[in-house]
N, C-alpha and C positions, 0 to 999 in steps of 0.2 A: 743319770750317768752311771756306767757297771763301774765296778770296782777295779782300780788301777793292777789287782791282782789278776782280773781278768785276762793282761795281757801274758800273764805268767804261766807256761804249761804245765796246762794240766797234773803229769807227773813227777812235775819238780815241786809243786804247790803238794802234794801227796808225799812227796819223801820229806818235806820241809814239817809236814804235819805228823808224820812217822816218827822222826826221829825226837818231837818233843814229847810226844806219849813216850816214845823208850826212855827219854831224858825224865821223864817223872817218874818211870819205874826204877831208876836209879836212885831219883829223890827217894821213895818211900822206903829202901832199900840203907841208907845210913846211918838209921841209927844204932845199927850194930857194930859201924866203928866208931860209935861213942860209948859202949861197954854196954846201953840200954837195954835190958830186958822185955819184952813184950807180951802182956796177960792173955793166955786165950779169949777171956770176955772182950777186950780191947782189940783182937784180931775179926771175932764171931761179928763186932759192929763195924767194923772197916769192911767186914767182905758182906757184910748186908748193904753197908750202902753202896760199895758195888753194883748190885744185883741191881738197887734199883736207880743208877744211873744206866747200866743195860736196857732195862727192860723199856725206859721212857725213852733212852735212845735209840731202840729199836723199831717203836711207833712213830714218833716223832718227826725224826731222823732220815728214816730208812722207809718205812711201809706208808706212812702219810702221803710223800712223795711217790712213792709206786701207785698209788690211787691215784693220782694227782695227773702224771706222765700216761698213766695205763685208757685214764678217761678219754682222752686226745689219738688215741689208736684205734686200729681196724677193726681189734680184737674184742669181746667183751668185758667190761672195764674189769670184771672178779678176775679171769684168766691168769694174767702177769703177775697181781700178789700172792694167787696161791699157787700158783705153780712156781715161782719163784721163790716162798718163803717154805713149801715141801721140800725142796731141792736143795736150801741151806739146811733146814734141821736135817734130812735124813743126810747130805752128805757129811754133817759134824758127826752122826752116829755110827758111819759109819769108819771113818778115823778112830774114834772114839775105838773102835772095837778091833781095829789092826794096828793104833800104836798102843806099846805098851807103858804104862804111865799110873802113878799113884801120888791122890788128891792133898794128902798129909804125910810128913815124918811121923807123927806121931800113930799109925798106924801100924798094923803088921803085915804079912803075906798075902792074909787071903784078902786083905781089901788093894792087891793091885789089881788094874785093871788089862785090858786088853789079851796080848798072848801070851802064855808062859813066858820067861827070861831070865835069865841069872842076871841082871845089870842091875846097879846098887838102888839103895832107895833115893839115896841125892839125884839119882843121874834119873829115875822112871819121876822125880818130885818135880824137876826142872823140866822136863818133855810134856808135862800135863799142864803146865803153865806155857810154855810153847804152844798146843795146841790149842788153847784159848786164846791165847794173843794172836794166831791168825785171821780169824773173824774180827779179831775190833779191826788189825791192819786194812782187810780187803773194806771192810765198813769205808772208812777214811777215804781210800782211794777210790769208791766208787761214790760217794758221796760228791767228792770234790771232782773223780770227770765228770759225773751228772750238771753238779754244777757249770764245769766250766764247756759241755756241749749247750745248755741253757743260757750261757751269758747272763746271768740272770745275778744281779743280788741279795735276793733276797735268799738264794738258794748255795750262795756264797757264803751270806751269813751262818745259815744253817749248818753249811760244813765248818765252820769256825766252831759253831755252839758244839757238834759231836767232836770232835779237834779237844776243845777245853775241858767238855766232857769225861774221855776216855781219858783225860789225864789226869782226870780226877782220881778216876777210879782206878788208875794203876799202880796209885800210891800205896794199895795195901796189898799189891799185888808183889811187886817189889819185897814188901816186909812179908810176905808170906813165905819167899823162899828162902831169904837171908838168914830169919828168925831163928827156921828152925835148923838150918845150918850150923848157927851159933849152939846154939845147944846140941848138938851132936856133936861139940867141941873143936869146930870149923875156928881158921882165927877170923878174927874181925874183918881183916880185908877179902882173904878169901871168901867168906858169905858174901857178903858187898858184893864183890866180883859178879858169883853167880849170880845172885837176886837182880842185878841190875841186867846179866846178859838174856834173862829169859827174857826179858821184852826185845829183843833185838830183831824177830821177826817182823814187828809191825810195821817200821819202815818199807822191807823187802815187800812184803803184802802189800804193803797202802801202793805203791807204784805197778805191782802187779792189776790191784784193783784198778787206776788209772787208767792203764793202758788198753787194758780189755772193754771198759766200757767206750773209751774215747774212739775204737776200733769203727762202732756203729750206733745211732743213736735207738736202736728199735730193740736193743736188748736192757736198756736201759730199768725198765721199770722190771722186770725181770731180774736184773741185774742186784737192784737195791731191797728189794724182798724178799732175794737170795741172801744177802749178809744180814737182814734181820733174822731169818730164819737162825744161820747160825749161830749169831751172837743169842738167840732164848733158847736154842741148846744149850749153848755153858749156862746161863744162870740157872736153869732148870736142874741141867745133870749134876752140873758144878758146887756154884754158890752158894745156893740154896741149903742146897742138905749139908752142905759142909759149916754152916754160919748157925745150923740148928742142932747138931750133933754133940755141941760141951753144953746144955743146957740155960744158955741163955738167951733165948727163943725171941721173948720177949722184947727185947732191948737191939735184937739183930731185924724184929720189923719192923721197928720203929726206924732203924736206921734203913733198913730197905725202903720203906715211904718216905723219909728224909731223902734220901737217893733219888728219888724221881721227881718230887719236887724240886729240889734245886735243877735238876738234868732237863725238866717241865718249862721253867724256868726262863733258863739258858738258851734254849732252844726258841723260845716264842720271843723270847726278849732280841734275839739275835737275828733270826730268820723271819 
């Protein structure tokens, strides 16, 4: 019997799933109105196991199924994931490279990125976590149309397990912008505020992704190897080098294979 969600559309099941990944980025985002402090070693391990909830959600999730869907087509079965998951990383790089946005507060000038801009370091800190949280969003929503073109649930599951997932991983996402908010003598609420508003995209995306795949089912695998593509841009460009840059290296890969593990996990246990 499919899943009584099945009867749910598509992009409502997608905004329902958006808006609890934002609601976790709120969560991870609180503890700076409890006065709490937060150690870069303790941030360097929360954005490692990020990366590697990404990256197993990216296979798992996202390109396992594009194999999966692409085998069942006209096309040759390699086709749809690589040209689908080219199509997400270069189109992250190339955002990447016309918004302007910087990875850390704690950095200076020359490490922003994109175009020149006079806009503050809060306002380019908050835009680059913006542009990371749209790949988990359109992830979501193409996950769950996939799903719910397949009536499938086993493929329901899966969009639960990447759902739980990405809200894992947004917990330090949240305390990444709030943090350092607070210490550029932000009050408690205001960081809050922000930290919690940069996930506010994923909703908006997760129903964009929806809708676009529910449109037609043959862009589908296409579709899903295009949002892994983008989600191993950010870890690559993003995460990574950012979790490895205070020199705790060490203890940020461990937390990145911890990260995929559980995200390993989740996904087979669920889907």
């Amino acid at each position: 019997m499919p899943l009584a969600v099945n009867h749910i559309a598509p992009a409502m099941l997608a905004l329902l799933a958006g808006l609890f990944t934002w609601g976790m980025t709120g969560v991870g985002a609180m503890p700076v109105l409890f006065g709490r402090s937060t150690s870069r070693r303790t941030l360097d391990v929360l954005l490692g196991f990020s990366a590697g909830i990404m990256l197993a959600a990216s296979y798992w999730s996202l390109l396992a199924p594009s194999l999966e869907l692409a085998a069942h087509g006209g096309t040759p079965v390699w086709i749809p994931p690589v040209v689908g998951f080219a199509t997400g990383s270069l189109g992250l790089w190339v955002l990447d490279k016309l918004i302007p946005h910087l990875h850390s507060m704690g950095r200076g000038a020359e490490y922003r990125e994109g175009p020149k801009t006079h806009l503050s370091r809060t306002t380019l800190l908050i835009l680059a976590i913006t542009l990371h949280n749209v790949p988990e969003g359109l992830a979501l929503g193409v996950a769950i149309g996939a799903a719910g073109a397949a009536a499938s649930t086993a493929q329901y599951g899966a969009a639960v397990a990447l759902t739980l997932g990405l809200g894992l991983q947004n917990l330090p996402e949240g305390l990444a912008v709030s943090a350092p908010l607070r210490r550029e003598g932000w009050t408690p609420l205001r960081s809050f505020w922000y930290g919690q508003l940069s996930g506010i995209v994923e909703p908006i995306a997760a129903v964009v992704g929806a809708l676009v795949v529910g449109g037609s089912t043959a862009i589908l695998p296409y579709a899903l190897a295009f949002a892994a593509g983008a989600m191993i841009f950010v870890v690559v460009e993003e995460l990574i080098p950012e979790c490895q840059r205070s020199g705790h290296s060490d203890l940020a890969v461990l937390a990145t294979l911890f990260g995929f593990t559980v995200m390993t996990a989740l996904d087979i246990g669920l889907g």
